[in-house]
C-alpha positions as CSV (number, residue, x, y, z in Angstrom):
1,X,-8.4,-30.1,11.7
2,X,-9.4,-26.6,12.9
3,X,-10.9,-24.5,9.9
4,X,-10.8,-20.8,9.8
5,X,-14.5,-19.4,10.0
6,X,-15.7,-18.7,6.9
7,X,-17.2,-15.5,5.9
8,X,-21.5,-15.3,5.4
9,X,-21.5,-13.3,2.2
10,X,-19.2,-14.1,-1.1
11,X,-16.9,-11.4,-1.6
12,X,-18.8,-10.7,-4.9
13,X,-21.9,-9.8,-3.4
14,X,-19.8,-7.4,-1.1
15,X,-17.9,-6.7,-3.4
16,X,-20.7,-5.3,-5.6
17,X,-19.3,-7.0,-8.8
18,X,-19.1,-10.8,-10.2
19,X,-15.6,-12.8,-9.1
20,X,-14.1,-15.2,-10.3
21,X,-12.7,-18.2,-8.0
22,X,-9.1,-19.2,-9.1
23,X,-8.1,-20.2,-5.9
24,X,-9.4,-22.3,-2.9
25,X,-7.6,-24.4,-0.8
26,X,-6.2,-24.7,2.5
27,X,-2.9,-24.6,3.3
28,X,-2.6,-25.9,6.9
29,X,-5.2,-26.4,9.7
30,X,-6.7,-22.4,10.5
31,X,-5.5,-21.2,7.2
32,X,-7.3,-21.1,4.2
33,X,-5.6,-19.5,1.0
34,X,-8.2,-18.4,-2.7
35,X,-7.6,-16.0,-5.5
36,X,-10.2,-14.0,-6.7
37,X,-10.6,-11.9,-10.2
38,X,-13.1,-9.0,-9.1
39,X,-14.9,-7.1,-12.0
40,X,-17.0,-4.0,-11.5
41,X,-15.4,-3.7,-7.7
42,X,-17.4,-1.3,-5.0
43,X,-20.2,-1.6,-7.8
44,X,-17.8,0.6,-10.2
45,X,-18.6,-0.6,-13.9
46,X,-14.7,-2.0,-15.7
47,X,-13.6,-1.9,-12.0
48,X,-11.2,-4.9,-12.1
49,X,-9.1,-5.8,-9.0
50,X,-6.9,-9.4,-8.0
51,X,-7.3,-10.3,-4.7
52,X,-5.0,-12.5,-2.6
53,X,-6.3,-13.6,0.1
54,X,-5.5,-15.6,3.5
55,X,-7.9,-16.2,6.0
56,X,-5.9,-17.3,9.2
57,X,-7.2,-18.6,12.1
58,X,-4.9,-18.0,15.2
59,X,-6.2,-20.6,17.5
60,X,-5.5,-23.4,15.3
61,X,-3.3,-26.5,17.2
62,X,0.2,-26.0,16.0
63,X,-0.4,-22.4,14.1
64,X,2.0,-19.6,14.6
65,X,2.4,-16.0,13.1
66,X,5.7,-15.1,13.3
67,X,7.7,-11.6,12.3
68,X,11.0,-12.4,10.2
69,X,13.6,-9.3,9.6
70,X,15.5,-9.2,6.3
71,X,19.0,-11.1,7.0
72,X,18.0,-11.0,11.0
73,X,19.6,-7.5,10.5
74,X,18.0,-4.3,11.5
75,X,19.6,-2.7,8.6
76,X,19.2,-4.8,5.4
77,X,16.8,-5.5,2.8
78,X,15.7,-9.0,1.4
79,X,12.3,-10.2,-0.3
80,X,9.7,-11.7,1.3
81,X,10.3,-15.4,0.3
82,X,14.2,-15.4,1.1
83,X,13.3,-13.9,4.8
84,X,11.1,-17.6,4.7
85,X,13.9,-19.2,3.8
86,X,15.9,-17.8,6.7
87,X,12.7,-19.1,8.9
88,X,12.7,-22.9,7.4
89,X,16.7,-23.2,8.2
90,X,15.7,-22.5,11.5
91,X,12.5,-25.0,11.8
92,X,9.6,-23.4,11.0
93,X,7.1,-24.5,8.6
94,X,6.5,-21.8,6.5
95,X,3.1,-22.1,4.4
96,X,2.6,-18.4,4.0
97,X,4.0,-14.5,4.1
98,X,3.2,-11.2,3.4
99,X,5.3,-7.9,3.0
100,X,4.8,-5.7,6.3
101,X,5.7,-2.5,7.6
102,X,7.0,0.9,5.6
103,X,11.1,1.5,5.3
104,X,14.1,3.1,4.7
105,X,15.0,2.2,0.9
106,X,18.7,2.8,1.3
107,X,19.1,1.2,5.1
108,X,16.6,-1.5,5.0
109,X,15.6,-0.6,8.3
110,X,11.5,-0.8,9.3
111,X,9.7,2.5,10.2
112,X,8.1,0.8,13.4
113,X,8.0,-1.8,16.1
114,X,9.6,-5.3,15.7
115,X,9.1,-7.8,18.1
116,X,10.1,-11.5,16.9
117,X,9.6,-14.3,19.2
118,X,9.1,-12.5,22.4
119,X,12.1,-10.3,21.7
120,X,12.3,-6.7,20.6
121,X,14.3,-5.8,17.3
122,X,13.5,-2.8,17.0
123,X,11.4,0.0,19.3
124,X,9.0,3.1,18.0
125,X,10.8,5.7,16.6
126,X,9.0,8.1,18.6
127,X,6.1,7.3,21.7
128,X,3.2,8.8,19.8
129,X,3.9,6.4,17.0
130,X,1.7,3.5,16.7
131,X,-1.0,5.7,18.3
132,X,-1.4,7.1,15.0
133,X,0.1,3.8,12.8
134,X,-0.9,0.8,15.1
135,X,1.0,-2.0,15.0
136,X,-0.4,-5.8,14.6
137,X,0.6,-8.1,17.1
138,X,-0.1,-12.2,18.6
139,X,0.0,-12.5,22.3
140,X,1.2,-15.9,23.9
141,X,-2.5,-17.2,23.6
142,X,-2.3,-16.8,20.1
143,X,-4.9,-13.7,20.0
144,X,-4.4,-11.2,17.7
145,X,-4.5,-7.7,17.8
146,X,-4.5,-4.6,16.3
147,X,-3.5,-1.3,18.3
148,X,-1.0,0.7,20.1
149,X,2.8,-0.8,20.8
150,X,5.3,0.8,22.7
151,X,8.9,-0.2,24.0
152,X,9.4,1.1,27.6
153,X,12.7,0.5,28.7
154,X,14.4,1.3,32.0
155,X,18.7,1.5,32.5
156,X,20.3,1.9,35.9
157,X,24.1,2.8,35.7
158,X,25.9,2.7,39.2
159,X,24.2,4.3,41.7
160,X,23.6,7.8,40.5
161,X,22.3,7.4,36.8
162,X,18.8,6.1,35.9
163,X,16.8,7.1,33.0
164,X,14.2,5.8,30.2
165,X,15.6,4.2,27.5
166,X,12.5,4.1,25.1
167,X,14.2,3.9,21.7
168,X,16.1,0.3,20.2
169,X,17.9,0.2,17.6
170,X,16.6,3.5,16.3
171,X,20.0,4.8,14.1
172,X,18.8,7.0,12.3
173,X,17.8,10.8,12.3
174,X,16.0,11.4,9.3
175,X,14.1,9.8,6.2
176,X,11.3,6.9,6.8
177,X,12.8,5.5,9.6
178,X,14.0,8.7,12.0
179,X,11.9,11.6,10.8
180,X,10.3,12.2,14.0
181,X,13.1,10.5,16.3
182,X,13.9,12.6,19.1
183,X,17.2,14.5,18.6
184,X,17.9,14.9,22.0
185,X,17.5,11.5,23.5
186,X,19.5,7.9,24.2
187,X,19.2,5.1,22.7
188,X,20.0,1.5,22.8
189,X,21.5,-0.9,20.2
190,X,22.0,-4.4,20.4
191,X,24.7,-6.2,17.5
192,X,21.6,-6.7,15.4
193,X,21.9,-3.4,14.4
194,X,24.4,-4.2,11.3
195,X,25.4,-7.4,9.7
196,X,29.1,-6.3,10.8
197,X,27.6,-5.6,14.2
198,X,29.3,-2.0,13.9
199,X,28.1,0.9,15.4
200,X,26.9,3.2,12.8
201,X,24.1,5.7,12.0
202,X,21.3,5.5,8.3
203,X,19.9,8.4,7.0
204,X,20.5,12.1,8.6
205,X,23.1,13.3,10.7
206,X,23.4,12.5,14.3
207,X,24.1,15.9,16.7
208,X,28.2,16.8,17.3
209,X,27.2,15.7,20.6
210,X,27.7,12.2,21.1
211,X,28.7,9.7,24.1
212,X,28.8,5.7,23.5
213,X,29.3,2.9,26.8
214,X,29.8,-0.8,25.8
215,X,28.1,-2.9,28.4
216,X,28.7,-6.1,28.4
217,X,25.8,-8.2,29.9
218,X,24.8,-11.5,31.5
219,X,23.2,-14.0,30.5
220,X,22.2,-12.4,27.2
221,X,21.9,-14.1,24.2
222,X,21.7,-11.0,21.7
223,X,18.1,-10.5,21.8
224,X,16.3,-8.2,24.5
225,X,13.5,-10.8,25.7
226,X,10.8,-9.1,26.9
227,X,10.2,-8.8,30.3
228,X,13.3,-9.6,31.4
229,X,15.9,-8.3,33.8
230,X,19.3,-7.7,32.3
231,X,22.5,-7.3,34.3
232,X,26.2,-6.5,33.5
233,X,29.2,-3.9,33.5
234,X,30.2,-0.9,31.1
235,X,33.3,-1.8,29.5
236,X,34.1,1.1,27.3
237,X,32.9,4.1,26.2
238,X,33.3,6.0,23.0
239,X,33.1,9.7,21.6
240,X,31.9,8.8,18.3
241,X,30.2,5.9,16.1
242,X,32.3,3.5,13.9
243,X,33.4,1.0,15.9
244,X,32.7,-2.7,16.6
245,X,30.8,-4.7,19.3
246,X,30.4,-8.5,20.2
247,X,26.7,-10.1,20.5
248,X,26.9,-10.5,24.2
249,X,26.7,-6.2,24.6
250,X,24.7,-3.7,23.7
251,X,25.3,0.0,23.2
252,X,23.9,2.8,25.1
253,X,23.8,5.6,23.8
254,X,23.6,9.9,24.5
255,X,22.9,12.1,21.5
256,X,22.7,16.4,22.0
257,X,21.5,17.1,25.6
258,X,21.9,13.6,26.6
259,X,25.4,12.8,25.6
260,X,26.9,14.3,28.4
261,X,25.4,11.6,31.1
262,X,26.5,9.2,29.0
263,X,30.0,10.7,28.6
264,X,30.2,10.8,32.5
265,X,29.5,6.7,32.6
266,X,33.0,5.2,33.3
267,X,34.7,1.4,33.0
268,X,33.3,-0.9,35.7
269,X,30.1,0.4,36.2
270,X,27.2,-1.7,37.3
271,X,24.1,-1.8,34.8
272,X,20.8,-2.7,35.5
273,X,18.7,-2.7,32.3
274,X,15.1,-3.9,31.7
275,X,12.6,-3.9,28.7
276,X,8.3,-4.1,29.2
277,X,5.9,-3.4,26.2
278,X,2.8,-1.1,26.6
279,X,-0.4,-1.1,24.6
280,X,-3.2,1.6,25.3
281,X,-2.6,5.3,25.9
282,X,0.3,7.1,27.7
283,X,1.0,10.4,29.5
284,X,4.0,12.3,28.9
285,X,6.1,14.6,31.5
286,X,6.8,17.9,30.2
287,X,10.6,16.9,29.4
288,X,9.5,14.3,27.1
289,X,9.6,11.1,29.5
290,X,6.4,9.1,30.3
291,X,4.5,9.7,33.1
292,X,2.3,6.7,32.1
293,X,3.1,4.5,29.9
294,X,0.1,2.8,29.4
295,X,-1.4,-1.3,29.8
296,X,2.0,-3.5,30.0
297,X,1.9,-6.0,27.3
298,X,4.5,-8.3,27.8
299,X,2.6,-11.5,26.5
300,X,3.2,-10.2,23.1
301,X,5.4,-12.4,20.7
302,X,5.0,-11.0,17.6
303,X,4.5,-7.7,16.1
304,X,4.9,-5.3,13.0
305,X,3.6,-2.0,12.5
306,X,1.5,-0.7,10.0
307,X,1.2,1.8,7.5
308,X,-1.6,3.7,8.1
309,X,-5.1,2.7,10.3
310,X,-7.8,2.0,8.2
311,X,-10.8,1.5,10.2
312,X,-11.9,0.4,14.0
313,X,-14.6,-0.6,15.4
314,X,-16.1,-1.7,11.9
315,X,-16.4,2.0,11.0
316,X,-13.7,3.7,8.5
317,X,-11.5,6.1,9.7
318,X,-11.9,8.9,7.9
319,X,-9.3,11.1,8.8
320,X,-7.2,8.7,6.4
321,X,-9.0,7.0,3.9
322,X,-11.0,10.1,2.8
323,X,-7.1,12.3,2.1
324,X,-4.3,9.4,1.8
325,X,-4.6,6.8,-0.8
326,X,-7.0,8.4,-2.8
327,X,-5.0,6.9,-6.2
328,X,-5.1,3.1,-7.2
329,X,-2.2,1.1,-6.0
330,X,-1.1,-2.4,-5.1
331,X,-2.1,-2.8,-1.5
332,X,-1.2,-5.1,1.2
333,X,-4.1,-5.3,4.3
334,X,-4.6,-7.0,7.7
335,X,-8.1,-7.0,9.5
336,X,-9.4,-8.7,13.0
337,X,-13.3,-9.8,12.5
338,X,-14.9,-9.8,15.7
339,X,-14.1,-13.4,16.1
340,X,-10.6,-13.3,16.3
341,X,-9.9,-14.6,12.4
342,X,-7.4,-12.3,10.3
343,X,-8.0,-11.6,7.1
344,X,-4.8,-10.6,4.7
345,X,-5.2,-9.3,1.6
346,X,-2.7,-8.2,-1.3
347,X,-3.9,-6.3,-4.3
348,X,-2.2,-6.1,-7.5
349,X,-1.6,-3.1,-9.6
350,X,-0.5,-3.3,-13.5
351,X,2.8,-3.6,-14.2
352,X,4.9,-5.3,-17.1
353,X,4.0,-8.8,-16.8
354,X,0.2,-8.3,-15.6
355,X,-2.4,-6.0,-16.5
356,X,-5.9,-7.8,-15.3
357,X,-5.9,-5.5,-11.8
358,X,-6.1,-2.0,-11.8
359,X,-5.0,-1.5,-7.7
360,X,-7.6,0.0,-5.3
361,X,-7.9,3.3,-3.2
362,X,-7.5,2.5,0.7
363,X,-10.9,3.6,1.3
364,X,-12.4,1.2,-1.6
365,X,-10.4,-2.0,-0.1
366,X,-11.0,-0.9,4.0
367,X,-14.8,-1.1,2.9
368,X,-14.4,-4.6,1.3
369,X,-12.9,-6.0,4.4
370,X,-15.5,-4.3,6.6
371,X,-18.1,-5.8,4.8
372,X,-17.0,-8.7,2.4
373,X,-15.1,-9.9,5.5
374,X,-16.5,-8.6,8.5
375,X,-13.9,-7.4,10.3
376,X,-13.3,-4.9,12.9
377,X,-10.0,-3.2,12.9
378,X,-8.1,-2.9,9.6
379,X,-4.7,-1.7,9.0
380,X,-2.8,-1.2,5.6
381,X,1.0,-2.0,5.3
382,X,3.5,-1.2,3.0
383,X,2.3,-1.1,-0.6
384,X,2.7,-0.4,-3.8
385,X,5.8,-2.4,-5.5
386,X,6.5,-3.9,-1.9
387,X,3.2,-6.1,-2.2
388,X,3.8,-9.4,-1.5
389,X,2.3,-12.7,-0.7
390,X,4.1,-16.2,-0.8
391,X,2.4,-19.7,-0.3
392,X,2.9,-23.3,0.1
393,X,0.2,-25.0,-2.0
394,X,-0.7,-28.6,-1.2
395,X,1.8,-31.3,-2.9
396,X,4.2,-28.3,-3.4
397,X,7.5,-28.3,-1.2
398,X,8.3,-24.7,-2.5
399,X,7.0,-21.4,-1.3
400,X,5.8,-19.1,-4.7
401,X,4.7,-15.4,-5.1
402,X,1.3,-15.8,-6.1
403,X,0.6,-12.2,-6.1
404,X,1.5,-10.3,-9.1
405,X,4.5,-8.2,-8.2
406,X,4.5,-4.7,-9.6
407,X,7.9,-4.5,-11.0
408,X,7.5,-8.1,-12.4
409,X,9.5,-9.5,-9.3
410,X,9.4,-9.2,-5.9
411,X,11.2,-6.2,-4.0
412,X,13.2,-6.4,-1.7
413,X,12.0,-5.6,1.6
414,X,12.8,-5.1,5.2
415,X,10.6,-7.4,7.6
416,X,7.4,-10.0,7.0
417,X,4.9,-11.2,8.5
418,X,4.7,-15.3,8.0
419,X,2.2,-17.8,8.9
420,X,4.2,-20.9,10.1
421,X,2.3,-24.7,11.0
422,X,3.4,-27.7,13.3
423,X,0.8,-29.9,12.0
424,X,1.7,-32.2,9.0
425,X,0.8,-30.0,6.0
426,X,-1.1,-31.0,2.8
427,X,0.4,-33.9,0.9
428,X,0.7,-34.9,-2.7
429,X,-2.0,-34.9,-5.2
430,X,-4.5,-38.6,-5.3
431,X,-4.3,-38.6,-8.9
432,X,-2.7,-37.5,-12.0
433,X,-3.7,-34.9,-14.8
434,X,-2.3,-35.0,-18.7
435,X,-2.9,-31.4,-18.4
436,X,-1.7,-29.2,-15.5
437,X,-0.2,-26.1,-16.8
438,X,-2.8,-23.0,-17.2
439,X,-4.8,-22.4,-20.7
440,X,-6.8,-20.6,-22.9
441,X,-9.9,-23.0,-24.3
442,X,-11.7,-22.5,-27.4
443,X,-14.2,-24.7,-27.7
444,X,-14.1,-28.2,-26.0
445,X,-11.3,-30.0,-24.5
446,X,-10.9,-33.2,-23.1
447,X,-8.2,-33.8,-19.4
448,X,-7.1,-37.3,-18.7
449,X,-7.3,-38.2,-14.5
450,X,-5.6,-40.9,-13.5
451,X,-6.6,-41.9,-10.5
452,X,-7.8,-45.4,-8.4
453,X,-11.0,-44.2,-8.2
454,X,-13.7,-42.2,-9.8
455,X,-12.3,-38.9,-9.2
456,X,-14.1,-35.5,-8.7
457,X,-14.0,-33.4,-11.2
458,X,-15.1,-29.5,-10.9
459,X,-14.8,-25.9,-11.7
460,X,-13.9,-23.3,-9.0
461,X,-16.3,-20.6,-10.8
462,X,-19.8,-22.0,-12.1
463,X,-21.0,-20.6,-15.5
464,X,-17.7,-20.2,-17.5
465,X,-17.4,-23.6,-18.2
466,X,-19.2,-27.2,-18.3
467,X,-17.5,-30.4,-17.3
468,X,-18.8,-34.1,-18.5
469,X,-17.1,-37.4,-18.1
470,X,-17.0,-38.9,-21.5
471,X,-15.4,-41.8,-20.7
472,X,-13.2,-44.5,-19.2
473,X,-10.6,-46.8,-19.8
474,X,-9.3,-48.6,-16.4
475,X,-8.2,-46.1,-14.0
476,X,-7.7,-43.5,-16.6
477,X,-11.2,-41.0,-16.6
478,X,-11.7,-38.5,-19.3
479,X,-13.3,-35.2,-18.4
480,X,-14.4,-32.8,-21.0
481,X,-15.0,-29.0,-20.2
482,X,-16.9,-26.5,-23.1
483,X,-16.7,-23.0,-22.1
484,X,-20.3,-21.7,-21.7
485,X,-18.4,-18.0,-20.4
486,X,-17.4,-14.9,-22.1
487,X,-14.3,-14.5,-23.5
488,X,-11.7,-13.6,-20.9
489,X,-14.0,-15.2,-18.1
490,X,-11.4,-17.8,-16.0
491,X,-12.4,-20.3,-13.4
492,X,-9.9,-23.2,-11.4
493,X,-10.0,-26.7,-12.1
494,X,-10.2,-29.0,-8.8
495,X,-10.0,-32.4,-8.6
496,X,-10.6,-34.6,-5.6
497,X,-11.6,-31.8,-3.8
498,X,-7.5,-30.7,-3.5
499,X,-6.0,-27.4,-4.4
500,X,-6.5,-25.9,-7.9
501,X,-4.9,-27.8,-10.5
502,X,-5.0,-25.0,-13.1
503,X,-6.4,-21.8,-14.1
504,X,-8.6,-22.4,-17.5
505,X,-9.8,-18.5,-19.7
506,X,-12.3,-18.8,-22.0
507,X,-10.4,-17.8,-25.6
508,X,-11.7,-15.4,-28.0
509,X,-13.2,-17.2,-30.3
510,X,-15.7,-19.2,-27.9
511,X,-18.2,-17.2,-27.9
512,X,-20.2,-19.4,-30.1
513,X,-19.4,-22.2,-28.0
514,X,-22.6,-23.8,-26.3
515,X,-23.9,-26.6,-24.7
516,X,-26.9,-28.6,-25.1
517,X,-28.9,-30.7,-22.5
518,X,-30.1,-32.8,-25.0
519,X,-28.0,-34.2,-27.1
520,X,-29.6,-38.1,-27.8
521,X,-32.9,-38.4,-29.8
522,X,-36.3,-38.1,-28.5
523,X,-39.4,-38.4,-29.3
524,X,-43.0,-36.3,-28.8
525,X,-46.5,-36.6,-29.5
526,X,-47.7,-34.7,-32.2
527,X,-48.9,-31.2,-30.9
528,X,-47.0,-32.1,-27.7
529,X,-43.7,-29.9,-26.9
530,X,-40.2,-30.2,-26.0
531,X,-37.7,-27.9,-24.4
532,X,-34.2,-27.4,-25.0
533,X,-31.5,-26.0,-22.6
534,X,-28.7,-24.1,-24.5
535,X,-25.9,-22.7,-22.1
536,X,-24.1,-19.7,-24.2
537,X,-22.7,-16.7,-23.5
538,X,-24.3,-15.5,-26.3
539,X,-27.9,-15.7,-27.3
540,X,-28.1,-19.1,-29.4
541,X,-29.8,-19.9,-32.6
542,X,-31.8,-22.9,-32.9
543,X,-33.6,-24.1,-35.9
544,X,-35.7,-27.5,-37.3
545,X,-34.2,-29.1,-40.3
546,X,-38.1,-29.7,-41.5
547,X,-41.6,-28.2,-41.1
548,X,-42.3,-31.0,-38.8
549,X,-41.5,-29.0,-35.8
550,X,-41.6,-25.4,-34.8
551,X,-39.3,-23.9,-32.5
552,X,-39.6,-20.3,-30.2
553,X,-37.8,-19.1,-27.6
554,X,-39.0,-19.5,-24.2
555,X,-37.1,-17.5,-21.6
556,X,-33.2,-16.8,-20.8
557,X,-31.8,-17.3,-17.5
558,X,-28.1,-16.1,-17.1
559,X,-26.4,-17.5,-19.4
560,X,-29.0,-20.2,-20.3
561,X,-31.5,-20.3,-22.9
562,X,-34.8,-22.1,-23.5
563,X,-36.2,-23.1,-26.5
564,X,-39.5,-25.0,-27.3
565,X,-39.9,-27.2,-30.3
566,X,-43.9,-28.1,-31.0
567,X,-44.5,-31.3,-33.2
568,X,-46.5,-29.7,-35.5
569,X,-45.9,-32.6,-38.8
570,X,-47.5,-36.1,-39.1
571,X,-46.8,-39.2,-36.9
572,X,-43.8,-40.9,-38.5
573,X,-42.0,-37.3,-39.0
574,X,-39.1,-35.8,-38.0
575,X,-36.0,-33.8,-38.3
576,X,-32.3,-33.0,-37.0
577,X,-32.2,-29.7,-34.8
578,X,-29.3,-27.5,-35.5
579,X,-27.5,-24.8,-33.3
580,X,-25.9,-21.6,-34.9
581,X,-26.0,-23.4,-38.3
582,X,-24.1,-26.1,-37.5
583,X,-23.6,-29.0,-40.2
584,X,-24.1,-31.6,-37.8
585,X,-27.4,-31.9,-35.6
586,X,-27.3,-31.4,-31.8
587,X,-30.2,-34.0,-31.7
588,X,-32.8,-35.6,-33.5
589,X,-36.9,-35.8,-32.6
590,X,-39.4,-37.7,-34.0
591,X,-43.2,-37.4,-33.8
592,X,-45.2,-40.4,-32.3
């Protein structure tokens, strides 16, 4: 197995709060999946956030990050898990997925750059784009990357036209998705565009001036494979949108200045047309065409753009965090460390079925993945009540939303990113648990393991609770946990060392729960001393049940607390030792 690299410093410590671990577990080789309750986040007293976390790493054997569009339409809105479920009809393995880039609410389409398998979807909607909003993108080698990602595409028609043709799939002219889209310009659209495969245009009016030439191409399979050389004939053209065109043509298009080359393309034509990518910066001719376009790319396979750049370099970037996303929302993050590992992070905000997270500025969650996770670059995608993240747990055939949505369910959204294995995934559970759903504990409670050996039995956050076996009968073992935490205070239950069985909160009325190291009788010589170790939340009382002993407090650690009991009586004496007046005794000493 190839594990991701993990992180030196606990995101608490980072974090500059306490955390609580209610998830840790790997889902495939490279990726590693946990859940984290933060309190008193960026060192901000009642500061409480819910992290959801993947840490990915892309040179694991069999590992892919893939882009999935909602109903493989550029147009068209679906949430995060059904776009997986479009992915595992086709194949892929599926263990994990996050919302991605910004979008049109009443198109579906993305703001930004598409590319899915090696093939483009959709273009920039304009070239200085992901300058400003960079996109994240895998290469062939699996490294991933955050920067700049343009289209640069190139059509020859006959032998007197030949122009850029920059902008896929780019139909609209206002709102999220066109509000910067050259008026003036041509564009190209594949039958991806609708799930009709009609010719039509999303928010804002197109100019009067239009001009439309079917070309029909060869050996094309419906997606524009990067790199690649397309050839074919125009077999009609068309003075306005509305109509409907096969899978094996595309669309070129002339809006305002440009519609009347296009208008002048006739039936019969020859067409040359070929697609690059470009990372890096460009220079730009006075009419708007690229003199340079920059570092061809054409090993990328995937990529989706982002929101807004968050840092590079390991430094912030001020000129956003310090003006936008000043308020607390849900959030939904991608960062590169140094290494190569990415790091993907949703954060929940409050909303009717969850109020333990109160959301986090962009400039409070860029720092935590600068230095809780030491990356490099980050980026923030689309947030707010489009955060989402799905997984596969291990033993689970299903994919789940294990973020906590903030309209109570997931939105629909336009594209995902998804984390897809080869390798065999995790399998089913080595034992069995009387007790799997989550729960509130009281005081102490007892889980029955089934298993064919001793199992492991452990809590995901030390301090909130103690674990004991009591006992066993055959291959049945019985495990009893006591919260020692505060009330509220959560930690996972692991067994075997698999993913978390369940999710245990200390209830309100523990916090006179506590735990005693000694619990059998002993015995000291007189004017000799024994200590006790009581694990409480709470400062404990202990008292003798006789004069034969004398007890003080020693010293407090945490959440434990020393006592010293000094045989002061006769030999021959004793007494019971009671916690928190208690009926019973915790334990019983004697005096030798």
């Amino acid at each position: 197995a190839v594990p991701c690299l993990r992180t030196a410093a606990p995101a608490s410590a980072a974090s500059g709060g306490g955390a609580a671990l209610l998830a840790d577990e790997d889902l495939a080789d490279g990726v590693h999946y946990s859940e984290e309750a933060l309190s008193d986040f960026a060192g901000k007293q009642g500061y409480r956030l819910r992290l959801n976390h993947l840490e990915v790493n892309p040179s694991a054997g069999g590992l892919h990050i893939l882009a999935a569009k909602a109903g493989d339409t550029v147009n068209a809105l679906e949430t995060v898990d059904s776009q997986a479920q479009r992915e595992l009809a086709k194949g892929n393995k599926i263990v994990a997925g996050i919302n991605a880039d910004s979008f049109d609410l009443d198109y579906g389409s993305n703001r930004g750059i598409l590319i899915q398998n090696g093939s483009i979807l959709t273009s920039q909607p304009y070239s200085a784009y992901t300058t400003d909003q960079p996109a994240f993108f895998v290469d062939r080698q699996n490294g991933a990357h955050i920067g700049p990602l343009r289209v640069g595409g190139e059509i020859q028609i006959g032998s007197g036209y030949k122009a850029e043709t920059d902008l896929v799939n780019r139909n609209h002219f206002w709102g999220p998705a066109g509000y910067k889209s050259p008026v003036n310009s041509t564009r190209l659209y594949t039958a991806a565009l609708m799930a009709d495969h009609r010719m039509v245009h999303g928010t804002g009016a197109p100019p009067a001036e239009q001009a439309y030439a079917l070309i029909q191409l060869r050996d094309y399979d419906g997606n524009l494979h990067v790199g690649s050389t397309y050839k074919g004939q125009v077999v009609l053209t068309y003075a306005s949108a509305g109509f409907t065109f096969p899978k094996d043509c595309v669309v070129y298009a002339g809006y305002g200045t440009k519609a009347a080359q296009v208008k002048a393309l006739t039936a019969g034509m020859d067409v040359t047309l070929t697609y690059h990518l470009y990372t890096g910066g460009y220079t730009q001719n006075p009419d708007g065409t690229l003199k340079d376009r920059g570092t061809q790319a054409d090993d990328v396979v995937t990529a989706v753009n982002s929101f807004q750049l968050l840092a590079r370099g390991g430094a912030l970037n001020h000129a956003v965090v310090d003006s936008v996303g000043t308020d607390k929302r849900a959030r939904t993050v991608i960062g590169i460390t140094g290494a190569g590992i990415v790091h993907i992070v949703t954060v929940s905000e409050p909303g009717p079925k969850f109020s333990a997270s109160e959301g986090a500025t962009m400039k409070d969650i860029a720092n935590y993945m600068l230095t809780s996770l030491n990356c490099r670059d980050v980026v923030n995608m689309d947030g707010g009540g489009s955060t989402d993240m799905i997984v596969r747990n291990a033993g689970d055939g299903r994919l789940k939303t294990v973020n906590y949505p903030t309209e109570g369910k997931p939105r629909k959204v336009s594209d995902s990113l998804l984390i897809a294995s080869d390798r065999a995934l995790p399998g089913s559970r080595s034992y069995l648990s009387d007790t799997t759903a989550d729960m509130t504990v009281d005081g102490p409670y007892t889980f029955k393991i089934t298993s064919g050996s001793k199992p492991s039995f452990a809590m995901g956050t030390p301090g909130i609770f103690s674990v004991r076996l009591v006992k066993r009968q055959g291959s049945d073992y019985f495990y009893q946990v006591t919260p020692t935490g505060a009330p509220g205070q959560q930690a996972g239950v692991y067994v075997n060392g698999g993913p978390r069985l369940l999710v245990l909160t200390v209830g309100g009325s523990a916090e006179t729960a506590v735990v005693s190291d000694t619990t059998a009788p002993f015995t000291v010589r007189q004017g000799g001393q024994y200590q006790f170790k009581l694990t409480s939340a709470l400062r404990p009382q202990l008292v003798a049940g006789s004069p034969s002993f004398s007890v003080s407090f020693a010293k407090r650690e945490g959440s434990r607390w020393y006592f010293k009991v000094r045989a002061v009586g006769r030999p021959g004496q004793g007494c019971g030792f009671y916690i928190n007046r208690a009926a019973k005794p915790v334990a019983v000493g004697s005096i030798k």
